[in-house]
PyMOL Python script that loads the backbone (N, CA, C, O; Angstrom):
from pymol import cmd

cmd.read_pdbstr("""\
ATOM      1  N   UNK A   1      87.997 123.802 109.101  1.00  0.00           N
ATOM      2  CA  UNK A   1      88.273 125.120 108.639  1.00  0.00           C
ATOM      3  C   UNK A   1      87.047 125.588 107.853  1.00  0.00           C
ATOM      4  O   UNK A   1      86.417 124.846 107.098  1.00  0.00           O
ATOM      5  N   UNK A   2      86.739 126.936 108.097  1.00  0.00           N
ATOM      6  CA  UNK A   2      85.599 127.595 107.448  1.00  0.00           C
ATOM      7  C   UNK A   2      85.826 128.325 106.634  1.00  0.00           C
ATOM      8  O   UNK A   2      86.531 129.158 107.203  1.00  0.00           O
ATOM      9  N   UNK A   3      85.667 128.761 105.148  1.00  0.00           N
ATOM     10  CA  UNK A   3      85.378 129.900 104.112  1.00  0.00           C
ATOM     11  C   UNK A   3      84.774 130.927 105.042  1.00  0.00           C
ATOM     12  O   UNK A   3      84.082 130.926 106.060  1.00  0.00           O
ATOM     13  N   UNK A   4      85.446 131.955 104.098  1.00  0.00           N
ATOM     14  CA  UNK A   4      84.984 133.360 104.676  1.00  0.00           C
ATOM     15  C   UNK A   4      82.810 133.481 104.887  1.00  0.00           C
ATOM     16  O   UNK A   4      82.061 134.011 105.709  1.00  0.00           O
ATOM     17  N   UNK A   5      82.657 132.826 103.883  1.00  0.00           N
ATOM     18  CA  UNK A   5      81.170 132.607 103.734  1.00  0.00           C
ATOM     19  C   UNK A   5      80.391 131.516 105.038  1.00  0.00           C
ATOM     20  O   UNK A   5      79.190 131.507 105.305  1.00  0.00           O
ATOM     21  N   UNK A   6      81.253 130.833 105.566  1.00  0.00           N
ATOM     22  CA  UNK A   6      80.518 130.093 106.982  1.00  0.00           C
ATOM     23  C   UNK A   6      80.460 129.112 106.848  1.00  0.00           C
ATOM     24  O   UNK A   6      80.184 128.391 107.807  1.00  0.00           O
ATOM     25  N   UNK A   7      80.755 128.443 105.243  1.00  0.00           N
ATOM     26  CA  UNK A   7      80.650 126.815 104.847  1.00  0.00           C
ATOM     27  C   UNK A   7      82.081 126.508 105.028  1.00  0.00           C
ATOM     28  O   UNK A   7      82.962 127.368 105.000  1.00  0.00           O
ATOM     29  N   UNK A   8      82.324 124.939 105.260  1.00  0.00           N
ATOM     30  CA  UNK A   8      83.535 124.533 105.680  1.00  0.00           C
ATOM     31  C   UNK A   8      84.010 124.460 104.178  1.00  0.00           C
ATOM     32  O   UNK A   8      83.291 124.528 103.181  1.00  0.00           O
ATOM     33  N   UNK A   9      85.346 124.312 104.232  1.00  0.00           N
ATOM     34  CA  UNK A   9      86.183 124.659 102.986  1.00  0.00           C
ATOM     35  C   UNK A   9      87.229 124.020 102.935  1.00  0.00           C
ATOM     36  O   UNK A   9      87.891 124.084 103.971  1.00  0.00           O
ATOM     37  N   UNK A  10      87.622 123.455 102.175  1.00  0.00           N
ATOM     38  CA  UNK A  10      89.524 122.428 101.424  1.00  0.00           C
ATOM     39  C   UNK A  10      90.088 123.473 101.802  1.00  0.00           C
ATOM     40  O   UNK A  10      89.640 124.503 102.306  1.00  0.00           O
ATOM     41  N   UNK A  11      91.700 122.963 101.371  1.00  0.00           N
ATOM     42  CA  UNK A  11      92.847 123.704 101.169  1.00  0.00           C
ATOM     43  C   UNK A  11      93.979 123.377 101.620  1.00  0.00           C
ATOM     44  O   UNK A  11      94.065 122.154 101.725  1.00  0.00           O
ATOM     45  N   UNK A  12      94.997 123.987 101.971  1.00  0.00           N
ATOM     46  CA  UNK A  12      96.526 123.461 102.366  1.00  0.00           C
ATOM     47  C   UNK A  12      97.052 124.139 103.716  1.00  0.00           C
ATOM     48  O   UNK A  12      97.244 125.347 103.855  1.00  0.00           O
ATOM     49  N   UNK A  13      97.249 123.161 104.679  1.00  0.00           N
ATOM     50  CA  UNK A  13      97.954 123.705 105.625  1.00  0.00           C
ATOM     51  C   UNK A  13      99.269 123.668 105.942  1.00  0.00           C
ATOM     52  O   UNK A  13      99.723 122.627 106.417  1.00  0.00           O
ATOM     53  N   UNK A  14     100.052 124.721 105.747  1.00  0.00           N
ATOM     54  CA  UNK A  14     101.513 124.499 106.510  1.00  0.00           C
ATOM     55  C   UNK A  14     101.910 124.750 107.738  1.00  0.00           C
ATOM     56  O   UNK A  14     101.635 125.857 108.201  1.00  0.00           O
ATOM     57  N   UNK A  15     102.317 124.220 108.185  1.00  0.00           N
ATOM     58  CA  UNK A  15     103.194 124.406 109.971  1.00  0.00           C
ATOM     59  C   UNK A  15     104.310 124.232 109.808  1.00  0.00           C
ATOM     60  O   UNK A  15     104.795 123.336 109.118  1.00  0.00           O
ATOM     61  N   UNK A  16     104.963 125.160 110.490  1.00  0.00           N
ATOM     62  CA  UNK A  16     106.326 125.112 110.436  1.00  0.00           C
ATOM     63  C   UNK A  16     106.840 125.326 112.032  1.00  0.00           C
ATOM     64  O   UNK A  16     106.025 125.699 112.876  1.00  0.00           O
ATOM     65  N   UNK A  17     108.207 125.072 112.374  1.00  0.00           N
ATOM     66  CA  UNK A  17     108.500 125.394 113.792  1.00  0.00           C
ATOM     67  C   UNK A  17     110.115 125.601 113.923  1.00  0.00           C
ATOM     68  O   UNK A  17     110.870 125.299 113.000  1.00  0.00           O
ATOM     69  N   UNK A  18     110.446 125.999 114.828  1.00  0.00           N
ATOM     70  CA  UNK A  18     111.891 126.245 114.876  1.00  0.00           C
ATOM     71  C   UNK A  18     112.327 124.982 115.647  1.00  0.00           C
ATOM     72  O   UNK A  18     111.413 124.282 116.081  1.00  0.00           O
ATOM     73  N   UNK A  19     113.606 124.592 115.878  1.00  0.00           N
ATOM     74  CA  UNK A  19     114.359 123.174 116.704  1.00  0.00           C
ATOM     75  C   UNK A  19     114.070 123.599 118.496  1.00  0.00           C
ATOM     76  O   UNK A  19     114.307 124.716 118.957  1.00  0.00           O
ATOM     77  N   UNK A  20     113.631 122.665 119.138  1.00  0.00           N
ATOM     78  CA  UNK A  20     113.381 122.967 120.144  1.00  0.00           C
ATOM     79  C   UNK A  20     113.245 121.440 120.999  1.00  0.00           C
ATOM     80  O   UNK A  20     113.117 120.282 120.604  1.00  0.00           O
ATOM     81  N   UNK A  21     113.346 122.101 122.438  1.00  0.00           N
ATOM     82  CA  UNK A  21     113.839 121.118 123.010  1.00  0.00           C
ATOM     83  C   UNK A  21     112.374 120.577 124.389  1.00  0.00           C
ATOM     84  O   UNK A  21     112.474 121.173 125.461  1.00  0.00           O
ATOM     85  N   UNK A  22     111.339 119.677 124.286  1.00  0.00           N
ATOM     86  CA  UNK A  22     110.172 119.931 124.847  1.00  0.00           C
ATOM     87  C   UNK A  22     110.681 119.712 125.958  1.00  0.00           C
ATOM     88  O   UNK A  22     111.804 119.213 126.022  1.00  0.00           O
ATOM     89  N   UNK A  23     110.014 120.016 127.009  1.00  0.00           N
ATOM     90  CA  UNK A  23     110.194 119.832 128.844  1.00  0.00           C
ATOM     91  C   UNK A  23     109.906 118.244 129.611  1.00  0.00           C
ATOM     92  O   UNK A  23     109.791 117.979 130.808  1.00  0.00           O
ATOM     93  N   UNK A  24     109.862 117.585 128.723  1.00  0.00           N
ATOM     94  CA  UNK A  24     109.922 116.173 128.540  1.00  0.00           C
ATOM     95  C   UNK A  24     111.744 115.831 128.330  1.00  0.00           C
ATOM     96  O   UNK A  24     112.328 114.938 128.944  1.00  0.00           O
ATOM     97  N   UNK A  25     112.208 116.493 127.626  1.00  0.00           N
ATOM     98  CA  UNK A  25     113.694 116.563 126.940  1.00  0.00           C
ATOM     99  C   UNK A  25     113.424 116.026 125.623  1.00  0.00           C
ATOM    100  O   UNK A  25     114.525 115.620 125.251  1.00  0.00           O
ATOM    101  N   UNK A  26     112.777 115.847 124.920  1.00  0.00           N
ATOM    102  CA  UNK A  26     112.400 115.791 123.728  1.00  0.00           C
ATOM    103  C   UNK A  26     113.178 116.341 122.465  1.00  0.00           C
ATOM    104  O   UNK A  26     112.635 117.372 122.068  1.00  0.00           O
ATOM    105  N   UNK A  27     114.174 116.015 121.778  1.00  0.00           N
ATOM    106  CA  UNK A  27     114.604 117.306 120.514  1.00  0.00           C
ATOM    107  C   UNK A  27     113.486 117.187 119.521  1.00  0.00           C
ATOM    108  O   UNK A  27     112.776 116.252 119.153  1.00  0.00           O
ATOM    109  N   UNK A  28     113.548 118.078 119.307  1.00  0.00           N
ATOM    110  CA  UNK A  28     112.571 118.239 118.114  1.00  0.00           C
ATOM    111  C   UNK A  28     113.261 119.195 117.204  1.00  0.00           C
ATOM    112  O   UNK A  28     113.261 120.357 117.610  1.00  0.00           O
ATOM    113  N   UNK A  29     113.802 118.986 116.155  1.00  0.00           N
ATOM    114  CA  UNK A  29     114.220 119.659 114.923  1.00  0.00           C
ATOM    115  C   UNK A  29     113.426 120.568 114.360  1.00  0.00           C
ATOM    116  O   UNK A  29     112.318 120.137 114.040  1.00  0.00           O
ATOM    117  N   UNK A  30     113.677 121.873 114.103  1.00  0.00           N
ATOM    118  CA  UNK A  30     112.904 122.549 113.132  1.00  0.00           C
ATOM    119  C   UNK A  30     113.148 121.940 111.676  1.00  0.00           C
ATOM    120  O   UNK A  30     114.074 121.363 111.106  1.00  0.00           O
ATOM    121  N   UNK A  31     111.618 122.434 111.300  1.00  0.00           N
ATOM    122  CA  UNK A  31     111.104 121.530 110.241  1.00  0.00           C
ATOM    123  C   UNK A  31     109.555 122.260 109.888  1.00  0.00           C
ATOM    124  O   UNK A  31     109.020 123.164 110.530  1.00  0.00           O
ATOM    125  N   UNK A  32     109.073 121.618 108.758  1.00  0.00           N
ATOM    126  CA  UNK A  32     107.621 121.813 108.870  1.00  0.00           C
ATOM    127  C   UNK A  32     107.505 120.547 108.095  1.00  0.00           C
ATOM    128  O   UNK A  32     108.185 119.620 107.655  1.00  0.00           O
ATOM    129  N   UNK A  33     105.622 121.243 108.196  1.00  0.00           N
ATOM    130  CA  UNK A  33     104.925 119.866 107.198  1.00  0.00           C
ATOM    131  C   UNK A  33     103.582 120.680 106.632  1.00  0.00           C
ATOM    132  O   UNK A  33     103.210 121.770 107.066  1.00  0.00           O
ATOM    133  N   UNK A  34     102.930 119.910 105.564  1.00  0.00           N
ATOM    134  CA  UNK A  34     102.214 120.514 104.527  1.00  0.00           C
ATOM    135  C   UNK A  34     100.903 119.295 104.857  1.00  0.00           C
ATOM    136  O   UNK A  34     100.955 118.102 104.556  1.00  0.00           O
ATOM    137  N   UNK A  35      99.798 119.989 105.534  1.00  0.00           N
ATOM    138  CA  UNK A  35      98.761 119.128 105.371  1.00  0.00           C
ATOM    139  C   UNK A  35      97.414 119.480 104.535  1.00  0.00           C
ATOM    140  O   UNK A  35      96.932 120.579 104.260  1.00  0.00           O
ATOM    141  N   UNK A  36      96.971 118.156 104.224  1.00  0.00           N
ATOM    142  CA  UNK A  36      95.641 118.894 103.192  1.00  0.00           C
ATOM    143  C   UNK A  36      94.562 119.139 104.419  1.00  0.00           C
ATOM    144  O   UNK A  36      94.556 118.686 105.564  1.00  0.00           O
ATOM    145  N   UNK A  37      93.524 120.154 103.643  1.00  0.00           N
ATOM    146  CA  UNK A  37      92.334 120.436 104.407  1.00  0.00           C
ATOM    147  C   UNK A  37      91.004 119.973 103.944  1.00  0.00           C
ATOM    148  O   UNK A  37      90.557 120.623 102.999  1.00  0.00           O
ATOM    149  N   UNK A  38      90.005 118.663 104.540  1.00  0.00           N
ATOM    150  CA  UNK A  38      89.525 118.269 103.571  1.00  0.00           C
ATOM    151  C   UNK A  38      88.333 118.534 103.263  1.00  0.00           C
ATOM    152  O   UNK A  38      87.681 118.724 104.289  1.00  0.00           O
ATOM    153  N   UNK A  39      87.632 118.656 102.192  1.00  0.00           N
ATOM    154  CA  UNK A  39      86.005 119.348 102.002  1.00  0.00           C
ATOM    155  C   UNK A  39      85.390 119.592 102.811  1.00  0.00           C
ATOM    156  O   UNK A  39      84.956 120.737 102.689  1.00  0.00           O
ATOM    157  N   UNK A  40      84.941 118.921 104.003  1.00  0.00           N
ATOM    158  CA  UNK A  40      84.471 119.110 105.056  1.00  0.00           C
ATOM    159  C   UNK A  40      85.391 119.827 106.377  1.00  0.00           C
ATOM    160  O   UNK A  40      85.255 119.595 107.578  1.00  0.00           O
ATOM    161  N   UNK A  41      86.374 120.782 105.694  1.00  0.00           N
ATOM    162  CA  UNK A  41      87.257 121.615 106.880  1.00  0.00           C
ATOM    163  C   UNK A  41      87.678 120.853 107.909  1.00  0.00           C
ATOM    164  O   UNK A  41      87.953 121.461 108.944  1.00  0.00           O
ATOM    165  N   UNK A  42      87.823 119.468 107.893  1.00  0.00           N
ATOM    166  CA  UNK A  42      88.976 118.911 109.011  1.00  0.00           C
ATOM    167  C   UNK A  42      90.228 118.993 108.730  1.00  0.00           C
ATOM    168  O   UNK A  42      90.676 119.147 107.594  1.00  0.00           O
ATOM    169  N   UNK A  43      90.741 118.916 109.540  1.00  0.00           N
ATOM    170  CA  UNK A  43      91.989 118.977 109.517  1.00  0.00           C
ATOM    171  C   UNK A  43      93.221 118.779 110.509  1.00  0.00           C
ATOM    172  O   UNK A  43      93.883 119.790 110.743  1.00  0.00           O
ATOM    173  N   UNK A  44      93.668 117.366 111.227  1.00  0.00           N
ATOM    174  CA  UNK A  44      94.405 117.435 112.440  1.00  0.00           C
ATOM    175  C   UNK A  44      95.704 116.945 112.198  1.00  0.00           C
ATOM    176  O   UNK A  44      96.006 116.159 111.300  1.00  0.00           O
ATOM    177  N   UNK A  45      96.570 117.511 113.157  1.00  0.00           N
ATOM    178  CA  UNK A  45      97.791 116.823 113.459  1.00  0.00           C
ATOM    179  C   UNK A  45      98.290 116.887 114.647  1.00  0.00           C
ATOM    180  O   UNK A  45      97.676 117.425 115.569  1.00  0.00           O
ATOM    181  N   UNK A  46      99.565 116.302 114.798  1.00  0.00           N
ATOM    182  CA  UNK A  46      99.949 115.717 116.260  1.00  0.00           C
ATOM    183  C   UNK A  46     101.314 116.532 115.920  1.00  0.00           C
ATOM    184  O   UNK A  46     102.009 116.333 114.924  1.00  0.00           O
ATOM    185  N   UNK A  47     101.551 117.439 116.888  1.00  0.00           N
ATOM    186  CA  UNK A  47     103.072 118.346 117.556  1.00  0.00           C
ATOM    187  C   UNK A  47     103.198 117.801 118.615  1.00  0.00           C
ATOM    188  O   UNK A  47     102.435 117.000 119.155  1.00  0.00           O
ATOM    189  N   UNK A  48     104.447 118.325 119.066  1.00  0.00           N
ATOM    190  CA  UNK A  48     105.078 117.941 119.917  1.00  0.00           C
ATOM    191  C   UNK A  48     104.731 119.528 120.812  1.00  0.00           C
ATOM    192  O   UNK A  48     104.559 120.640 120.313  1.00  0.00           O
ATOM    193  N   UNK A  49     104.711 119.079 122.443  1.00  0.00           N
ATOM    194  CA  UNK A  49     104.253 120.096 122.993  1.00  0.00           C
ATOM    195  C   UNK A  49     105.458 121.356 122.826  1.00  0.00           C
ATOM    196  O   UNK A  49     106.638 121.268 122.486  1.00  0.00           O
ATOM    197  N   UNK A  50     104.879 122.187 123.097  1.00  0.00           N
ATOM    198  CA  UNK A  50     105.970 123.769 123.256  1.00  0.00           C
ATOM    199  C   UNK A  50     106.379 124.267 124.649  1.00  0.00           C
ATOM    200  O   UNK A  50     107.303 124.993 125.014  1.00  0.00           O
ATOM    201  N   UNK A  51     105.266 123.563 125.394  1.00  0.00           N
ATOM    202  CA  UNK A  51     104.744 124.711 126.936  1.00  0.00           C
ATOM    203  C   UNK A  51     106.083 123.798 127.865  1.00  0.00           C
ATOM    204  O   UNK A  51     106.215 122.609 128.154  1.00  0.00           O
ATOM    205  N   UNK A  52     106.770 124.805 128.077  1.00  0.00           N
ATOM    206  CA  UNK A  52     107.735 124.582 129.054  1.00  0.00           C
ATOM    207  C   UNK A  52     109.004 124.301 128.099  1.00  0.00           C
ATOM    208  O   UNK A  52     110.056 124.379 128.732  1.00  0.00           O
ATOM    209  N   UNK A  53     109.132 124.059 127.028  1.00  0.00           N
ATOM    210  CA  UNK A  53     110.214 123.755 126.044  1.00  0.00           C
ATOM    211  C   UNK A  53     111.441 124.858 126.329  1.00  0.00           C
ATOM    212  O   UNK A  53     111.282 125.903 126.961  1.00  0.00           O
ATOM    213  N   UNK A  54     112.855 124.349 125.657  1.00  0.00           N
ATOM    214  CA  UNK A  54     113.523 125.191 125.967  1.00  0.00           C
ATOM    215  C   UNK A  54     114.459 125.031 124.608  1.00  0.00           C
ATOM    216  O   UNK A  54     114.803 123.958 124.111  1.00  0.00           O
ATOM    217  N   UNK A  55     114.785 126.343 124.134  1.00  0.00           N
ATOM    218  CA  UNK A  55     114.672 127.276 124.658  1.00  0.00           C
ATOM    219  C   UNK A  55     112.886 128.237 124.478  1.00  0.00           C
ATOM    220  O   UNK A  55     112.043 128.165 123.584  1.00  0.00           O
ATOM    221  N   UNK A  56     112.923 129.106 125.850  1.00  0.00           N
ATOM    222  CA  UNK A  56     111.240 129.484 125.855  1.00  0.00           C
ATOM    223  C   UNK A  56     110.872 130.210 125.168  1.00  0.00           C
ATOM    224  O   UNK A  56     111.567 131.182 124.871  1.00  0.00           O
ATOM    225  N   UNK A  57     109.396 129.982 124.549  1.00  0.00           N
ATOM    226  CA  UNK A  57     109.029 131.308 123.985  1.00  0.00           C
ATOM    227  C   UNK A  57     108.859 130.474 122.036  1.00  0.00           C
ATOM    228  O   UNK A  57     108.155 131.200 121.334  1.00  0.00           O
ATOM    229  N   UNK A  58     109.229 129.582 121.509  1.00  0.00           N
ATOM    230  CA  UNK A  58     108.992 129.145 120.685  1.00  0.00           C
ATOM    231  C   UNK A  58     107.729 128.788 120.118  1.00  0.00           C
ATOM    232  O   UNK A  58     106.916 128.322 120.917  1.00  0.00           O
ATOM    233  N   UNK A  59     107.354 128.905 118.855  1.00  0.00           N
ATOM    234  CA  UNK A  59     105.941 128.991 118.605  1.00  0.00           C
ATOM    235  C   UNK A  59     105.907 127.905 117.083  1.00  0.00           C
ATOM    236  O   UNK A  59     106.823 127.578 116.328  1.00  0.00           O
ATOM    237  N   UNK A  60     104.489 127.579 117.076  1.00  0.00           N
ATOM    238  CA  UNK A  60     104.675 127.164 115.786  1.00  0.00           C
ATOM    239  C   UNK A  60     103.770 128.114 114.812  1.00  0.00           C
ATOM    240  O   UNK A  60     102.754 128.683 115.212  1.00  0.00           O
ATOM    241  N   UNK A  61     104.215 128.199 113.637  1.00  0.00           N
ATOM    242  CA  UNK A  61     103.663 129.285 113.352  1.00  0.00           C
ATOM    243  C   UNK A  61     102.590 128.808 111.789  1.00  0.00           C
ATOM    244  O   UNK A  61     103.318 128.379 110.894  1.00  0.00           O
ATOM    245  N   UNK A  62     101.518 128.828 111.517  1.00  0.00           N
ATOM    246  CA  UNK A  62     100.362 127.863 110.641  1.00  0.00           C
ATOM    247  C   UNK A  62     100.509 128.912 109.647  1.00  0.00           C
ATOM    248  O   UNK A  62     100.810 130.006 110.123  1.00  0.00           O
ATOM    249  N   UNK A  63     100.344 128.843 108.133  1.00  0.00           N
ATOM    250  CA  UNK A  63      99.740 129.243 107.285  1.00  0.00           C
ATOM    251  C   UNK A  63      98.294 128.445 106.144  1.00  0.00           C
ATOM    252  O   UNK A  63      98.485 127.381 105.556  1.00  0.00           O
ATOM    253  N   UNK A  64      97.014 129.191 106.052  1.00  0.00           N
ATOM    254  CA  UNK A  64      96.535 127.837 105.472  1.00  0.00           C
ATOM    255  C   UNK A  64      96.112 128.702 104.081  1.00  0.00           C
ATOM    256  O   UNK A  64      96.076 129.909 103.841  1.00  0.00           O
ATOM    257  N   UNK A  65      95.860 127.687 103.410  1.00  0.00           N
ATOM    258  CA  UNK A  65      95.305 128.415 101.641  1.00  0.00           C
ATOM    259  C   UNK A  65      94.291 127.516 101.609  1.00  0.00           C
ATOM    260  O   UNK A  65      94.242 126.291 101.715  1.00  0.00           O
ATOM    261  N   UNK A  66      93.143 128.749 101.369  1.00  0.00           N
ATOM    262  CA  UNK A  66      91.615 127.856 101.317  1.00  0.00           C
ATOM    263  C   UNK A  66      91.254 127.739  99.830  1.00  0.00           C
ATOM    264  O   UNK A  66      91.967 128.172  98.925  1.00  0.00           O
ATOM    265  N   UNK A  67      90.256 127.205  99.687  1.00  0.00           N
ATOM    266  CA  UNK A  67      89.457 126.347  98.217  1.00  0.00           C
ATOM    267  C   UNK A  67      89.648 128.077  97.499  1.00  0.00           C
ATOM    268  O   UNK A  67      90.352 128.433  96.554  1.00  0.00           O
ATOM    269  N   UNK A  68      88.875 128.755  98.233  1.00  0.00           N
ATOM    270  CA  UNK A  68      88.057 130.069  97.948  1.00  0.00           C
ATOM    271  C   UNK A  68      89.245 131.319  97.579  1.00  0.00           C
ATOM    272  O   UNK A  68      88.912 132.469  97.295  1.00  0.00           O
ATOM    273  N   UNK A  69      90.575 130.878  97.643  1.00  0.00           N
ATOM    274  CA  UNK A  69      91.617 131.637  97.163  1.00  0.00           C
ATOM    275  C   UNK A  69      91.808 132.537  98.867  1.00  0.00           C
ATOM    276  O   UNK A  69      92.657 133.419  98.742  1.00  0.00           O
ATOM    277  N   UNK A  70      91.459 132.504  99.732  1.00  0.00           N
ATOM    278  CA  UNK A  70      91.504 133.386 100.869  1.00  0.00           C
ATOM    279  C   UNK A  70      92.771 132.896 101.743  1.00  0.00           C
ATOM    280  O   UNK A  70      92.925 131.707 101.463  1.00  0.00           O
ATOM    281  N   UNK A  71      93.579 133.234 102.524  1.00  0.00           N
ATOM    282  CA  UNK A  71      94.583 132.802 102.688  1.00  0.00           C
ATOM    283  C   UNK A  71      94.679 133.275 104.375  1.00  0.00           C
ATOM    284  O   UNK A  71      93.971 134.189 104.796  1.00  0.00           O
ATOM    285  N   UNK A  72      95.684 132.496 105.301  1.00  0.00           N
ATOM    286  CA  UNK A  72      95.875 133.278 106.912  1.00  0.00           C
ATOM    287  C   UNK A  72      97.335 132.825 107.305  1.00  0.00           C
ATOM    288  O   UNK A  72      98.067 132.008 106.746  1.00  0.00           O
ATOM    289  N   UNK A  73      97.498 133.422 108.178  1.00  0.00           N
ATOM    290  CA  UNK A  73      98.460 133.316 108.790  1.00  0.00           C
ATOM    291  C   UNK A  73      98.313 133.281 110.532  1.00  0.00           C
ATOM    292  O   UNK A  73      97.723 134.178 111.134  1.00  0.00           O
ATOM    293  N   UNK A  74      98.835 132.310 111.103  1.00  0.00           N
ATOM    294  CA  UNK A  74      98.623 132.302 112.383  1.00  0.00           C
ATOM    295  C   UNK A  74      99.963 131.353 113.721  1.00  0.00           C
ATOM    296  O   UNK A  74     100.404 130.210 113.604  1.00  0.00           O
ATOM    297  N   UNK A  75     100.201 132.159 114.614  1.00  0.00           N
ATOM    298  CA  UNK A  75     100.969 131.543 115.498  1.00  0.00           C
ATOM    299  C   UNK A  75     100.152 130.907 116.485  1.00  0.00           C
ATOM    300  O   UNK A  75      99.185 131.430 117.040  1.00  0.00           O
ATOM    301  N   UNK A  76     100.622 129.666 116.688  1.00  0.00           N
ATOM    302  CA  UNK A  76      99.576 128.800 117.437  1.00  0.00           C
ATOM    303  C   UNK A  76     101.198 128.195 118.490  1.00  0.00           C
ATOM    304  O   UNK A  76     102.340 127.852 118.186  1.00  0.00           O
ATOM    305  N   UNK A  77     100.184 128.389 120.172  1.00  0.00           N
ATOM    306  CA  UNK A  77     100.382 128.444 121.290  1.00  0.00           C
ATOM    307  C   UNK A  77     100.759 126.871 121.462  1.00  0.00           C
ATOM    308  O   UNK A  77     101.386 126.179 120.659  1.00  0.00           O
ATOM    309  N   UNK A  78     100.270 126.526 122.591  1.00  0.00           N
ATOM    310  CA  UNK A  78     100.465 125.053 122.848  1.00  0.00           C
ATOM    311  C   UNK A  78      99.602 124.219 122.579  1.00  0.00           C
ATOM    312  O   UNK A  78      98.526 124.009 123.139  1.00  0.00           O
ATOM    313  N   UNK A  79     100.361 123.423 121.164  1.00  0.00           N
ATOM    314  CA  UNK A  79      99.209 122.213 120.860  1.00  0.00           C
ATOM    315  C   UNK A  79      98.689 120.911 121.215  1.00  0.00           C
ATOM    316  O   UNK A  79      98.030 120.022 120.676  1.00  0.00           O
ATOM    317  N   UNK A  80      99.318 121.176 122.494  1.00  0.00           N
ATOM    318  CA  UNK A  80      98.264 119.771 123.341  1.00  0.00           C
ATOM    319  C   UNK A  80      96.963 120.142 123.115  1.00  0.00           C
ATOM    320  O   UNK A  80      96.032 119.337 123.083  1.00  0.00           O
ATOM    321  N   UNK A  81      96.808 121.869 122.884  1.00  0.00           N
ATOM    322  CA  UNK A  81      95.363 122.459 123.107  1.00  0.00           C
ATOM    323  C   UNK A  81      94.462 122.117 121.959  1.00  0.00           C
ATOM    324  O   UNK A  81      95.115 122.080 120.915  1.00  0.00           O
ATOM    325  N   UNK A  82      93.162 121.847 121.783  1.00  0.00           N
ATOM    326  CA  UNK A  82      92.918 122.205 120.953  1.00  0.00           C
ATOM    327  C   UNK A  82      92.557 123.208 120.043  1.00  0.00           C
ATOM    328  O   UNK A  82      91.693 123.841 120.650  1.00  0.00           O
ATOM    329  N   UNK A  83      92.728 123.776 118.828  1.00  0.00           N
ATOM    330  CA  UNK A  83      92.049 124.977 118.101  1.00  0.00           C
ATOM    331  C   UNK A  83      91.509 124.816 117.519  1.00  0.00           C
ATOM    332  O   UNK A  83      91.445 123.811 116.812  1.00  0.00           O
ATOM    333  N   UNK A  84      90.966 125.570 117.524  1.00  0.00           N
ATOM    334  CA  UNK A  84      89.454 126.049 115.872  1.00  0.00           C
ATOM    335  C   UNK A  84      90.087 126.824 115.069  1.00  0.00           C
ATOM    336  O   UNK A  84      90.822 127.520 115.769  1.00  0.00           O
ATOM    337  N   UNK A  85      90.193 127.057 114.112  1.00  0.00           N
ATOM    338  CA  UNK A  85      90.884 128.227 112.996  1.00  0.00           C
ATOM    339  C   UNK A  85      90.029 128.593 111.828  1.00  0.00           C
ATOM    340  O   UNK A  85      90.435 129.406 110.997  1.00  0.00           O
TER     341      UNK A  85
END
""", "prot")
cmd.dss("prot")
cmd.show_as("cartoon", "prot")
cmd.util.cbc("prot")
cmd.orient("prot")
């Protein structure tokens, strides 16, 4: 993760998701989780896929709070994928 300024930056990530059922048959409970972001802007975790889940159309949805007080909000697609944020 990057500061508005271009240097990588700390902070807190939340993900959250609704109960859903992956195309594997998978349950997955809605829930979230709170990860740190660390000085050097890494930051990974492991979901459970979405793409094909049922019921469709479920998202997980990220909020992160950076070092620098700057804050986002973002719905993220299928995380087999990887993202940049």
């Amino acid at each position: 993760m990057y500061l508005a300024n271009g240097q990588p930056g700390a902070g807190t990530l939340v993900i959250s998701w609704p109960g859903f059922t992956t195309a594997a048959g998978q349950d997955v409970a809605a829930d979230s989780m709170t990860v740190t972001i660390a000085p050097d802007g890494f930051v990974s975790v492991n979901l459970a896929p979405n793409q094909g889940a049922t019921p469709a159309g479920e998202y997980y949805t990220a909020v992160y709070y950076m070092s620098d007080g700057h804050g986002e909000h973002a719905v993220l697609g299928d995380p087999a994928a990887q993202m940049r944020l």
